[in-house]
N, C-alpha and C positions, 0 to 999 in steps of 0.2 A: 105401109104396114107398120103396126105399131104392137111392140109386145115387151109386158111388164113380166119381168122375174124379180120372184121374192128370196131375200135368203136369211134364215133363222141360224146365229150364230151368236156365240158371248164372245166380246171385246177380244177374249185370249185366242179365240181360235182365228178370229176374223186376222188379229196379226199374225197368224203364223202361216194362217192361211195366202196372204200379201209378202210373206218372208220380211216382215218388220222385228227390229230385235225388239227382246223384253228388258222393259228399263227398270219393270220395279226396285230391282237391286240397286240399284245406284240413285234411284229416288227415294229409299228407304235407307239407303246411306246417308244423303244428304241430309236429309229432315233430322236422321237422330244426331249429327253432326250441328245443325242448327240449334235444337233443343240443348245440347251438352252445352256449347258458347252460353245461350242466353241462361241457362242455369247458373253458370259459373260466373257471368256479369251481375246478378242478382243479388248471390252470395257478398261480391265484393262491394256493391253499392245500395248505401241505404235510402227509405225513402226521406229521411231528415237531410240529405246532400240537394237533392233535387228542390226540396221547398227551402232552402237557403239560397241557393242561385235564382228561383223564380223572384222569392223577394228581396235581392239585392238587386233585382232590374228595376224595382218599383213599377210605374206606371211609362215607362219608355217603351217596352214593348208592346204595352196596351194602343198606346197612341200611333208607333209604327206600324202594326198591324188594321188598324182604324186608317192611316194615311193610306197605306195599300190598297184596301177595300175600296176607299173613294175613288183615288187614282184608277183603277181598275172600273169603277160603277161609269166613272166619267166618258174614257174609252171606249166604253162599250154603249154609252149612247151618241158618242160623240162633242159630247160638251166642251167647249174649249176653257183651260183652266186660266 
């Protein structure tokens, strides 16, 4: 015997209905807590910091990230280097 029961409920009730707690508070904590740091990181760091460190690496991390990729492409078909 085979028997299908349907049940029409919103997310809120289906948890309370399961006795699951409600998180949104502490996930509405979190996020505005995440948002306050990255604001505040923002504030202290300009974007002229960031394009001074990319180019004081010159072309080092272009070719590290290029040697990676190989290394990785080789791997994955097997190639011996």
């Amino acid at each position: 015997m085979k028997m299908n029961i349907t049940v029409e409920c919103s997310p809120e009730e289906a948890r309370a209905f399961l006795g699951l707690p409600d998180i949104r508070p502490v996930n509405e904590a979190l996020v505005n807590s995440v948002k306050q740091r990255i604001e505040q990181n923002i504030e202290m760091v300009s974007p002229e910091f960031y394009l001074k460190q990319w180019y004081s690496m010159g072309g080092q991390a272009t070719d590290s990230f290029m040697n990676l990729m190989t290394a990785g492409a080789r791997a994955a078909t097997g190639e011996k280097t």
